[in-house]
PASE-275344 format. One record per atom (N, C-alpha, C): residue in three letters; x, y, z. Coordinates in steps of 0.2 Angstrom, whole numbers, plus 5000, padded with zeros to 4 digits. Example, Ala and Ser with C-alpha at 12.3 -4.5 7.8 and 13.67 -1.06 7.14 Angstrom:
% residues 2
ALA506649725039;ALA506249785039;ALA506649845039;SER506449895035;SER506849955036;SER506450005039;
END
This chain:
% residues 423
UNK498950615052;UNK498650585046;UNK498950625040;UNK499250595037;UNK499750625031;UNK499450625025;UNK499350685021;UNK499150675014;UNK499550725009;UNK499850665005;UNK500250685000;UNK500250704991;UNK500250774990;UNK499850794984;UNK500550834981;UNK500350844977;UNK500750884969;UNK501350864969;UNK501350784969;UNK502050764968;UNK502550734971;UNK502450704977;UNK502950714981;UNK502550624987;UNK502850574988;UNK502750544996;UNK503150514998;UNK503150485002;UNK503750475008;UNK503750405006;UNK504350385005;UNK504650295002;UNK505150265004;UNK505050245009;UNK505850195010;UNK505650145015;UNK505750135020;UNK505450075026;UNK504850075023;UNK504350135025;UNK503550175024;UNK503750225018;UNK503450175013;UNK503550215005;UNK502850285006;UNK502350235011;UNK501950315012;UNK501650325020;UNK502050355021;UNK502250395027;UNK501550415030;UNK501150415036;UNK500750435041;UNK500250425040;UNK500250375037;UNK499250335034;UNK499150335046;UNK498450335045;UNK498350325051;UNK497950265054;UNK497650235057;UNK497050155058;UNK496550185058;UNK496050135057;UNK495350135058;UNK495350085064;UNK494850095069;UNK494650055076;UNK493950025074;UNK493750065067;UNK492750035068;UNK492650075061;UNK492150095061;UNK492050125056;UNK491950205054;UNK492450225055;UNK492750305054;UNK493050305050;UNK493050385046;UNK493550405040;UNK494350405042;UNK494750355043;UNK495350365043;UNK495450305037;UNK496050285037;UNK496450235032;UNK496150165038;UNK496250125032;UNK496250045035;UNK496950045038;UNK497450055035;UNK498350035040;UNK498550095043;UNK499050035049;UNK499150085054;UNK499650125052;UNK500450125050;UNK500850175048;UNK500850145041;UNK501350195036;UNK501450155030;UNK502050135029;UNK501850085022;UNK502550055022;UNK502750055013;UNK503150015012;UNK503350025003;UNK502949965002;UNK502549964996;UNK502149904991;UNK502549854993;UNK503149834994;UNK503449804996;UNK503749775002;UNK503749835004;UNK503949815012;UNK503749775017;UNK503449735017;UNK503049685024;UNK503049635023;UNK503849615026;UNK504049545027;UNK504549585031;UNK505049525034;UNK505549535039;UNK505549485045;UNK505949465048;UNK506249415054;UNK506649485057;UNK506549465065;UNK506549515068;UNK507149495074;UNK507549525077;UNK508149525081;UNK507849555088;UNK507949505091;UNK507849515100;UNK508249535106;UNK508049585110;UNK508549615113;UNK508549565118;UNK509249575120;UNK509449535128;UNK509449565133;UNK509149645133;UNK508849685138;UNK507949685138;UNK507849625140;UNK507049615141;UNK506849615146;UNK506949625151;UNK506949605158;UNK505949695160;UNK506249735157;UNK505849785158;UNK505149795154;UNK505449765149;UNK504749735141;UNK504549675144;UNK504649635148;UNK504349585151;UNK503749585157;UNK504349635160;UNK503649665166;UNK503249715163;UNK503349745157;UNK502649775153;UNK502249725151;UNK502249685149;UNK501949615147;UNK501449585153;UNK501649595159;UNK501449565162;UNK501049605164;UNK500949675166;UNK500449715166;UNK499949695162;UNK500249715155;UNK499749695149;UNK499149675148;UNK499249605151;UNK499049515153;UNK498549555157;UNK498849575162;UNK498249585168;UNK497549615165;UNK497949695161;UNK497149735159;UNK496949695154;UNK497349645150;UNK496849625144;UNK496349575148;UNK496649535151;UNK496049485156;UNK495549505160;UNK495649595161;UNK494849615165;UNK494549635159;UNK494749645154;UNK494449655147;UNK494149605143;UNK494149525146;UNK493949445144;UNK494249425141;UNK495149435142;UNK495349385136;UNK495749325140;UNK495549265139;UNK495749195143;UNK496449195144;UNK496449155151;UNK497049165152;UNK497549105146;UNK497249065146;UNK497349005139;UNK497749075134;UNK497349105131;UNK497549145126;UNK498049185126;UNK498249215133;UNK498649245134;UNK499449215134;UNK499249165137;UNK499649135140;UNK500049115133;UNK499749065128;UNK499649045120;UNK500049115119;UNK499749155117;UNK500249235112;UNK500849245115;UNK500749235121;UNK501349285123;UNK501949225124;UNK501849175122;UNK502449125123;UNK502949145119;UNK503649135121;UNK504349135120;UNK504249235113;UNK503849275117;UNK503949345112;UNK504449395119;UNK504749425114;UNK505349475115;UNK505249525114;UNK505449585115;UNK505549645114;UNK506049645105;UNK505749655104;UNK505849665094;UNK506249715092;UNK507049735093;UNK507249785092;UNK507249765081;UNK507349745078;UNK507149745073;UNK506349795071;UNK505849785074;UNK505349815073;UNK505549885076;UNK505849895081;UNK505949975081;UNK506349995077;UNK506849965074;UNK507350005070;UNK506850015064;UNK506050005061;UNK505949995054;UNK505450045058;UNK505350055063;UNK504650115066;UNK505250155063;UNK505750185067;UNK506150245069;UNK506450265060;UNK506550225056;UNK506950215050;UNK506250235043;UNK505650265044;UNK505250245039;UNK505150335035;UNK505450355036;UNK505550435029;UNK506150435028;UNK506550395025;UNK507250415021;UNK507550445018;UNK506850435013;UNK506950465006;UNK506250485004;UNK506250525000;UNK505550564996;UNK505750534989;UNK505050514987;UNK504950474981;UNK504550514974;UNK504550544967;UNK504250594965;UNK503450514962;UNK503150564962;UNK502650524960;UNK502650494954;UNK503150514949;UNK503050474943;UNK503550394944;UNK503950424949;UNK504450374951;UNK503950294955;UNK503650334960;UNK503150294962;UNK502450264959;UNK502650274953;UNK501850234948;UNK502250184945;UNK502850214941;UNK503350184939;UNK503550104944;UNK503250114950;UNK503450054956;UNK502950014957;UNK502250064957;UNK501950034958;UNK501449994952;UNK501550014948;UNK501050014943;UNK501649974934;UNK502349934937;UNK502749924933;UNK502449854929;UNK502749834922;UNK502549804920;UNK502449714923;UNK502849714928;UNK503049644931;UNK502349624936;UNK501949694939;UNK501549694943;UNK500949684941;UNK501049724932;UNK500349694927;UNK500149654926;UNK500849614923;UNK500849544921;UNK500549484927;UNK500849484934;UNK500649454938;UNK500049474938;UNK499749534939;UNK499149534941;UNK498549504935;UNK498649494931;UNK498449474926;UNK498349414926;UNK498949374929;UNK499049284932;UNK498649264936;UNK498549344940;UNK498049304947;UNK497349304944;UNK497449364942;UNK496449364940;UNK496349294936;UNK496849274932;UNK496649204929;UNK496549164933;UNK497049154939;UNK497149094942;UNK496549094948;UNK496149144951;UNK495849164956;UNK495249194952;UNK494949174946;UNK494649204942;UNK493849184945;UNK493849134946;UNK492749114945;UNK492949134957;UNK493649154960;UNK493349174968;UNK493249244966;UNK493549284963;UNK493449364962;UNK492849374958;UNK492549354953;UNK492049344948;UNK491349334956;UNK491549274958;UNK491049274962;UNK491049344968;UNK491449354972;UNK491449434975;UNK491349504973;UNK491549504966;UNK491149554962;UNK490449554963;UNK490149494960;UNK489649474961;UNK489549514968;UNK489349464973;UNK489349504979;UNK489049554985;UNK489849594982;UNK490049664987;UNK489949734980;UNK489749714973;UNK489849734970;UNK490349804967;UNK491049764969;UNK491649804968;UNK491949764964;UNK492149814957;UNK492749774952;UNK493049714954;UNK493349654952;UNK493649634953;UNK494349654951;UNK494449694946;UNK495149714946;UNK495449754950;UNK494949794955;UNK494949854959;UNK495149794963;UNK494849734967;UNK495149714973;UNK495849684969;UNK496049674964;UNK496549634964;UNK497149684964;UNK497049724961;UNK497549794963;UNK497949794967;UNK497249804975;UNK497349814984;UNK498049764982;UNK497549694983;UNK498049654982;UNK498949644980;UNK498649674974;UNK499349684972;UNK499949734974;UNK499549794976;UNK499749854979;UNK499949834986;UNK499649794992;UNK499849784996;UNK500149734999;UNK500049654997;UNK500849614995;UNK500949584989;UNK500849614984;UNK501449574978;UNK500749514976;UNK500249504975;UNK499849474978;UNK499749404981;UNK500049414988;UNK499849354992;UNK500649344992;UNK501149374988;UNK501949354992;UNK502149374995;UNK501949454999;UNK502449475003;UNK502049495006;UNK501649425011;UNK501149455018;UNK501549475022;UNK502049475025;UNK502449495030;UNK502449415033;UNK503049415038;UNK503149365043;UNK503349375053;UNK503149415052;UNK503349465059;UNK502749405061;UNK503049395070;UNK502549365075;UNK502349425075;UNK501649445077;UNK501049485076;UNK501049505082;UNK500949465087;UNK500849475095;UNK501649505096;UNK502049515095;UNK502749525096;UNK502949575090;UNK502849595089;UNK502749675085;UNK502449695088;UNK501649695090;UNK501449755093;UNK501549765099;UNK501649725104;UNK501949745111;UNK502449775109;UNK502949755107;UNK503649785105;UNK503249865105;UNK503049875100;UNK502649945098;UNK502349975102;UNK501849925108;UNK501749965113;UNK502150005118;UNK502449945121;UNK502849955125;UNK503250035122;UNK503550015120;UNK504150095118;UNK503850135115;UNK503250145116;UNK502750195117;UNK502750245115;UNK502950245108;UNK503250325102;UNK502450335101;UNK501950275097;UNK501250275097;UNK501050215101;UNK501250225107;UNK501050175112;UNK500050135112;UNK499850215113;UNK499050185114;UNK498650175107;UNK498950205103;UNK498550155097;UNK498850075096;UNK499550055096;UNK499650005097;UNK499249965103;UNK499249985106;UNK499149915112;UNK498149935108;UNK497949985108;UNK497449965105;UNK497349895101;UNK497849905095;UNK497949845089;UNK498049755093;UNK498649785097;UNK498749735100;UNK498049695105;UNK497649745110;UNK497049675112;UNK496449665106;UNK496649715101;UNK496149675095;UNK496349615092;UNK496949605091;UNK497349535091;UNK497149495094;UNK497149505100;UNK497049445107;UNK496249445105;UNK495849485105;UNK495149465100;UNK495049415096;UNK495549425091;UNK495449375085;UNK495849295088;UNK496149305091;UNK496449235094;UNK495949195098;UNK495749265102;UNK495149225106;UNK494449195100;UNK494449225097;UNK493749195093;UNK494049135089;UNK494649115088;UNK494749065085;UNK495049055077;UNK494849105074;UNK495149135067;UNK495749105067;UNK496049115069;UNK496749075068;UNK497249075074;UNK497849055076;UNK498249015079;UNK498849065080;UNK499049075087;UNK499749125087;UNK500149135081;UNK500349065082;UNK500749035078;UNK500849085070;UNK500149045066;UNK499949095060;UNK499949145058;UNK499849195066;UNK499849265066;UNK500149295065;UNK500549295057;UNK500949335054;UNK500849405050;UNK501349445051;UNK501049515048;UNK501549575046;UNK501649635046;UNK501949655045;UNK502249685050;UNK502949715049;UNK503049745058;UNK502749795062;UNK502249825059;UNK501849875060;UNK501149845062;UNK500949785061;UNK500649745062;UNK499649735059;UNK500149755051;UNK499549725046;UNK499649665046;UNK498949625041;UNK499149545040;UNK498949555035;UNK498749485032;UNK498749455027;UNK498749485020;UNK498449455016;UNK498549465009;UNK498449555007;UNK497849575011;UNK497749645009;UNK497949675013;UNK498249635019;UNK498649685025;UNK498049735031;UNK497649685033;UNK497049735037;UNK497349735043;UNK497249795048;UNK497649805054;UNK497049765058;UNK497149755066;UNK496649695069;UNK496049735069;UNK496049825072;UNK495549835072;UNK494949845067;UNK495249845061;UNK494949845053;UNK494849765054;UNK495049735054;UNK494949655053;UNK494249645056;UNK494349645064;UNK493849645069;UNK493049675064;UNK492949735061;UNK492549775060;UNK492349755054;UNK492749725048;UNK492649725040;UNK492849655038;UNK493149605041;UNK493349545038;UNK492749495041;UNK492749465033;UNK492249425032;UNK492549335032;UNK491949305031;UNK492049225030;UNK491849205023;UNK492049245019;UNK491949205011;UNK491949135010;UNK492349085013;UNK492349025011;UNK491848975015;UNK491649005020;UNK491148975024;UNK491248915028;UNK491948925030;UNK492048875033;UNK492148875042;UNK491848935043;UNK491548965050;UNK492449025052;UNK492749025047;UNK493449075049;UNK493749125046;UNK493649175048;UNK493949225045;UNK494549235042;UNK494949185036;UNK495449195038;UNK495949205033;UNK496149255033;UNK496649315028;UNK497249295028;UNK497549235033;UNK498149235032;UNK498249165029;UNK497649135024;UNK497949065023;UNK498249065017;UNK498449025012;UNK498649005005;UNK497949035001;UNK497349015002;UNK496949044998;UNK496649085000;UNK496749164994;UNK496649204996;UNK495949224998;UNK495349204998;UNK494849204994;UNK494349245000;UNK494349245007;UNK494349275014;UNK494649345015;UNK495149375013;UNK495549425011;UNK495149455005;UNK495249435000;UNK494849464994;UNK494349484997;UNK493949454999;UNK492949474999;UNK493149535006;UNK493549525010;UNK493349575015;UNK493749615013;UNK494149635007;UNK494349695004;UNK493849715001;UNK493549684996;UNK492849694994;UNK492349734998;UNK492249695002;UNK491649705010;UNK491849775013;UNK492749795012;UNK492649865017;UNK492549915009;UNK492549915005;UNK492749955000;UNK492049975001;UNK491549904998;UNK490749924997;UNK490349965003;UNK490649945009;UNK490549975016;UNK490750045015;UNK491150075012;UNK491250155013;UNK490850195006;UNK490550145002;UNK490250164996;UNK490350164990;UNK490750114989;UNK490750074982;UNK490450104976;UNK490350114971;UNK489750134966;UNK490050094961;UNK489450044958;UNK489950004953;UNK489750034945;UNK490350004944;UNK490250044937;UNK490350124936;UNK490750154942;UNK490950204941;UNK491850194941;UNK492150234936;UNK492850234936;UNK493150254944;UNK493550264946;UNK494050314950;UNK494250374947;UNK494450364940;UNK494550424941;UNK494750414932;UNK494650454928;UNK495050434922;UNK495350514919;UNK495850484915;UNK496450534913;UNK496150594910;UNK496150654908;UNK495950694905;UNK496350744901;UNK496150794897;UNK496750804894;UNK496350894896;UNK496750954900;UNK496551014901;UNK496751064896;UNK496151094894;UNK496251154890;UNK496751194889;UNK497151244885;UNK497751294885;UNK497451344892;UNK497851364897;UNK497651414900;UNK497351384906;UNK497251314907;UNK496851294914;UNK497051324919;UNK496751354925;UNK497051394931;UNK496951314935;UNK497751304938;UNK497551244943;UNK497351264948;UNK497051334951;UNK496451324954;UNK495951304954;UNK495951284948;UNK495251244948;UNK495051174949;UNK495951144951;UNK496151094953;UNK495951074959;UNK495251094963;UNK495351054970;UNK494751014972;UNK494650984978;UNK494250914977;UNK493450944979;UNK493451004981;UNK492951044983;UNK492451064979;UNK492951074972;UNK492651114964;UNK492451034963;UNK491751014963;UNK491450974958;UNK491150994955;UNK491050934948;UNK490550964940;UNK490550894939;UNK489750894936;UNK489850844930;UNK490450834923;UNK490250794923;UNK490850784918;UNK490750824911;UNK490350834909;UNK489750874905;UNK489950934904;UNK490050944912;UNK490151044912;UNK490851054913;UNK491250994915;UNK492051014913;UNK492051024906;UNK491750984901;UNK492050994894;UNK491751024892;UNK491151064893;UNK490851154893;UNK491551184893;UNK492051174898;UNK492451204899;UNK493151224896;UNK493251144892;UNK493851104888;UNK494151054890;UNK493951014896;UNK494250954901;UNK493850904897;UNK494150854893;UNK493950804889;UNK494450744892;UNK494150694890;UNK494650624889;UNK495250644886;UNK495750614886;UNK496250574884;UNK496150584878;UNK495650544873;UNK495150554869;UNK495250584864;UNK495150664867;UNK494750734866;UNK493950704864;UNK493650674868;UNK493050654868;UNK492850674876;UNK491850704876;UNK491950734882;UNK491950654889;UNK492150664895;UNK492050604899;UNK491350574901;UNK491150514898;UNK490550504900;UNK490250534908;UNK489550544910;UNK489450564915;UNK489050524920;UNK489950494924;UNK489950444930;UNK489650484934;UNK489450544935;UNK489250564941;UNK489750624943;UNK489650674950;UNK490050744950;UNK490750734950;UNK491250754948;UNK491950734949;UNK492450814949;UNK492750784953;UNK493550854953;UNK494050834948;UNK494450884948;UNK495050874943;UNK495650884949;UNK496050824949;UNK496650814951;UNK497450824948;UNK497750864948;UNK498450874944;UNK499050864952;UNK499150784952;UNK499650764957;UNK500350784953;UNK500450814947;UNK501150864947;UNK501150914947;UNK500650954947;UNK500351014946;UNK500051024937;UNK500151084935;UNK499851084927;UNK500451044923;UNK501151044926;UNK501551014919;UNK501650914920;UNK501250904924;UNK500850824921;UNK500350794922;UNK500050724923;UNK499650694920;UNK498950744924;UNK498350754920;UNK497850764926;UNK497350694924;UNK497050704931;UNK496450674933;UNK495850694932;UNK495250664930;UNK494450674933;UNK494450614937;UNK494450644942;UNK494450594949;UNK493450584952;UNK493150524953;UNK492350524955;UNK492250484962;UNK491850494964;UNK491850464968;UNK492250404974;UNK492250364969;UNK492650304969;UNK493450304971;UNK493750384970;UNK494350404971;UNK494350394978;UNK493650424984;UNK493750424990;UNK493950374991;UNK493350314989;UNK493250264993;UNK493850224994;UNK494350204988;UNK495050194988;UNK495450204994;UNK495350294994;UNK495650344999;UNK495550315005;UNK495150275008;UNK494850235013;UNK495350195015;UNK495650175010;UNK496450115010;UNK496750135012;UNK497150195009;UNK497650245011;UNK497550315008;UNK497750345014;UNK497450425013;UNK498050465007;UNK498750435004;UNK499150465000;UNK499050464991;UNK498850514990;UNK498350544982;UNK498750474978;UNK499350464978;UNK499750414974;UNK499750364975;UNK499750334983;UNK499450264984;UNK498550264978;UNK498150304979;UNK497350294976;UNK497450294967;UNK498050324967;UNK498050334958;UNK498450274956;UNK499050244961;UNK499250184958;UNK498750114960;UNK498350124963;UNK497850074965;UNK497350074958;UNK496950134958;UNK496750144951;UNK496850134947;UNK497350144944;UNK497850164937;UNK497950084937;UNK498250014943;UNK498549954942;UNK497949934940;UNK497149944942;UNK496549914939;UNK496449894934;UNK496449974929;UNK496549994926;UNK496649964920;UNK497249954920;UNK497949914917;UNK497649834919;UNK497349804924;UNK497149734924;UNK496549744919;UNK496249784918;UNK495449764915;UNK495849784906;UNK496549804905;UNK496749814897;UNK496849884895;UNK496749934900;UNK496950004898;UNK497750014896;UNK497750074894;UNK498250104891;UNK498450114898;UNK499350144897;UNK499750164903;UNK499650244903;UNK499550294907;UNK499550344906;UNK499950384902;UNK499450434899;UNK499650454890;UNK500350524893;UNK500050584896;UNK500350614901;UNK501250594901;UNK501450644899;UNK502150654901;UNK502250694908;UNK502850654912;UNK502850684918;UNK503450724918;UNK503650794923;UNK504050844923;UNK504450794927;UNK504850744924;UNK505350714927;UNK506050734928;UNK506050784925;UNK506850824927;UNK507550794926;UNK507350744921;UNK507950684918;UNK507550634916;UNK508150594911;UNK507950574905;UNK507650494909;UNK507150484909;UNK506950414913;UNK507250344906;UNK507050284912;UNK507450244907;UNK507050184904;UNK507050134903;UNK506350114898;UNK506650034904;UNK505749994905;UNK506149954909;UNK506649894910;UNK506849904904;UNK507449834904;UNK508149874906;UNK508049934901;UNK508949964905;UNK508549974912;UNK508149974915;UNK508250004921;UNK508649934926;UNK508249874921;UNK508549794925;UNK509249804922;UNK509449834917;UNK510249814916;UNK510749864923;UNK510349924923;UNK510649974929;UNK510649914936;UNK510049884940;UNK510149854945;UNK510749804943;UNK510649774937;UNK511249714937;UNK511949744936;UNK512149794932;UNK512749814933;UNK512849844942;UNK512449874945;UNK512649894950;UNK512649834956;UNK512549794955;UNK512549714956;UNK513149704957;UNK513449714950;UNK514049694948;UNK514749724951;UNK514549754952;UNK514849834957;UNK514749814964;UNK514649744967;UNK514549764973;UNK513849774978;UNK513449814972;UNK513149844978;UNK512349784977;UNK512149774986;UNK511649714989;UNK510949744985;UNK510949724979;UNK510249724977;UNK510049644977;UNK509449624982;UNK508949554981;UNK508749554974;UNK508549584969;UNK507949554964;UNK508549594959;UNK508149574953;UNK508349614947;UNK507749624944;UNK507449674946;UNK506849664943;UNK506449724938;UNK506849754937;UNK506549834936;UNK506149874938;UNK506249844947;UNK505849904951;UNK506249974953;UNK506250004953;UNK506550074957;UNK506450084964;UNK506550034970;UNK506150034976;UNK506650054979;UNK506550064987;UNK507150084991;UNK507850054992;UNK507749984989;UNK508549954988;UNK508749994983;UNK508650004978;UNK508950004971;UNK509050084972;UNK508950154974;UNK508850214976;UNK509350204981;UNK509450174983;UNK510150174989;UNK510650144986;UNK510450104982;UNK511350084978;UNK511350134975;UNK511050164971;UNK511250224964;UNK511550294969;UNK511250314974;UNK511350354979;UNK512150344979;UNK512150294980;UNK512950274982;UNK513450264979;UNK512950224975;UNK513850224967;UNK513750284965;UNK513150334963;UNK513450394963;UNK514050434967;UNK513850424973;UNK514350454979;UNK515050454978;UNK515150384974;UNK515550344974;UNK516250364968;UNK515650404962;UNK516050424960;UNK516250484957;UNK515750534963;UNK516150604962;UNK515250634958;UNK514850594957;UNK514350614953;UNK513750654958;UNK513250674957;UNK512750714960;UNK512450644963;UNK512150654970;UNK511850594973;UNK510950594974;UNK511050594967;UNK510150594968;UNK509750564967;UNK509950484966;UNK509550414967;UNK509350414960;UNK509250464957;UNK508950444949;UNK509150404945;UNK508550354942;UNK508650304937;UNK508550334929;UNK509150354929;UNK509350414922;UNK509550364916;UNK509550414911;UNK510050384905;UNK510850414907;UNK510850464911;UNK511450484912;UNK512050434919;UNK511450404921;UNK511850344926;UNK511950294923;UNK511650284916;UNK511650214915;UNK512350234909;UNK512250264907;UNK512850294902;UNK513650294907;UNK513750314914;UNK514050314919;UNK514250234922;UNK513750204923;UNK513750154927;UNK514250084916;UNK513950114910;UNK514250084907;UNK515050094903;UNK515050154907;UNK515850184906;UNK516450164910;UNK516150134915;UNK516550124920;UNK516750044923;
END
């Protein structure tokens, strides 16, 4: 169970490296391994050496039917599914690269993310309004999830479900947490929630809009629409929303409490004073000199720590309660700040004030689109032009620097764009 602090988390297949499941109701993360905010979608390539994943299969079948799951069910999932060498190449393949955290807000928290998210609260405006209502959690907080974990509602994944997680079991790297996942699946088949077919998800074997793994599902997914089915994976998101809502409020929600808000530390701060242990009212930080953004002291949401995810030379946080509950999604400090921070920014906040020790000249969003299109232009397989900085775009820069004698360190600089316009 990975927790990644002062700057630094794992991006490429699994932008954040070693989140761990929940099976019920325990302090680990909702997902099973992690992936990039983008990551979860893919068609999967079948080996022609199945003969031995098949008679795992058939094992399988056996214990999950002394465990009540119908033979009807079984029979239904495991039609025409393969062993998923696609899914193991995206297990074995998920730390590539290390991502700096201001690079990763920059990703997650980019202007294209805001504006969508902004589209969705209109368009989804009086189903969110009424779950707030509720579960008593922000509605911009769940849209965030949302947004943080597919694009919202575009990049549920497409992996057969039932065929990822065998895959997963079988090759047994996390064999028994898998097959765990997998007869909670065959749970929700059997109750009727939805149809093999449907049961689409990431290769890791989250689903739908918020991406909950089966045994989170099983334990925290609700029926919003009341139409007797729990169901996450449809066109409306409205099922998915409320049981993000429903696990947030479950781990202790407090409304009307921020996450965490930006603060500005006195000359001399000791970042020892930086840990999650050191709580104060907000009151007694600015006894201290920890004021807002502001320089006005932080209203007093209640006891809070001070967070510095680049150490003293960028942004810090007064992080409250609510920072955990987040933390309940995923355990990586950056995932809870760009979840936060995209709220944030849905409900009309400023972008954080804080300059980060970038170590090069960053680049304002449109030259970062001009960089993807001339490296385009170059050749190199970029999908989007979007001014994301994700694991496509860090693999072409990697490269066309490689390419021409230059330092290969993925950066989306003034000094590559000055390079990539010289040449």
């Amino acid at each position: 169970m990975g927790k990644y602090r002062f700057g630094m988390v794992l991006c490429a297949a699994a932008m954040l490296s070693g989140v761990v499941a929940m099976a019920g109701p325990v302090d680990s993360s909702l997902r099973p391994v992690s992936r990039s905010v983008e990551d979860v979608s893919g068609a999967g390539q079948i080996s022609t050496k199945n003969a031995a994943f098949q008679r795992w299969v058939e094992g399988f079948k056996t214990r999950a039917a002394a465990k009540g799951i119908s033979r009807r069910v079984l029979n239904s999932a495991f039609r025409d599914v393969h062993y998923n060498t696609d899914v193991i190449a995206k297990d074995r393949n998920q730390s590539e690269f290390t991502k700096q955290i201001w690079d990763y807000l920059d990703f997650a928290v980019s202007p294209v993310r805001v504006d969508n998210g902004k589209k969705a609260l209109r368009q989804h405006g009086r189903t969110l309004r009424a779950i707030e209502a509720k579960y008593g959690v922000d509605k911009e907080v769940v849209a965030a999830v949302w947004g943080m974990e597919s694009t919202y509602g575009t990049r549920r994944g497409d992996f057969n479900l039932i065929e990822a997680l065998a895959t997963l079991s079988f090759d047994g790297r996390r064999g028994r947490f898998f097959e765990s996942q997998l007869m909670a699946a065959l749970k929700i088949l059997q109750s009727g929630d939805v149809n093999p077919r449907k049961m689409k998800g990431s290769w890791a074997g989250a689903m739908g809009h918020t991406q909950f793994i089966p045994t989170s599902y099983l334990a925290y997914a609700v029926d919003f629409t009341g139409d007797g089915k729990r169901d996450i994976w449809s066109d409306n998101p409205a099922d998915a929303l409320a049981s993000t809502a429903a696990y947030l409020a479950r781990f202790g929600w407090k409304r009307g409490q921020p996450w965490g808000v930006e603060v500005r530390l006195p000359r001399g701060f000791s970042a020892a004073a930086a840990k999650r242990d050191i709580r104060k009212m907000p009151s007694d930080w600015a006894a201290q000199g920890v004021v807002g953004i502001d320089g006005r002291p932080v209203p007093n949401h209640g006891r809070a720590s001070i967070l510095l995810p680049a150490g003293t030379a960028g942004a810090a946080f007064m992080i409250f309660d609510n920072f955990a509950v987040i933390e309940k999604y995923n355990k990586a400090d950056a995932y809870v700040i760009g979840a936060g921070h995209l709220s944030d920014r849905l409900k009309g906040g400023p972008e954080i004030q804080a300059s980060w020790p970038r170590g090069y000249d960053p680049l304002t969003f449109d030259q970062r689109m001009e960089v993807q299109r001339r490296l385009k232009r170059k050749g190199y397989p970029l999908e989007k032009i979007d001014g994301i900085i994700g694991p496509n775009t860090v693999k072409a820069i990697r490269a066309y620097q490689s390419s021409v004698g230059a330092k290969s360190d993925g950066y989306p600089s003034q000094q590559l764009l000055q390079l990539l316009r010289s040449r």
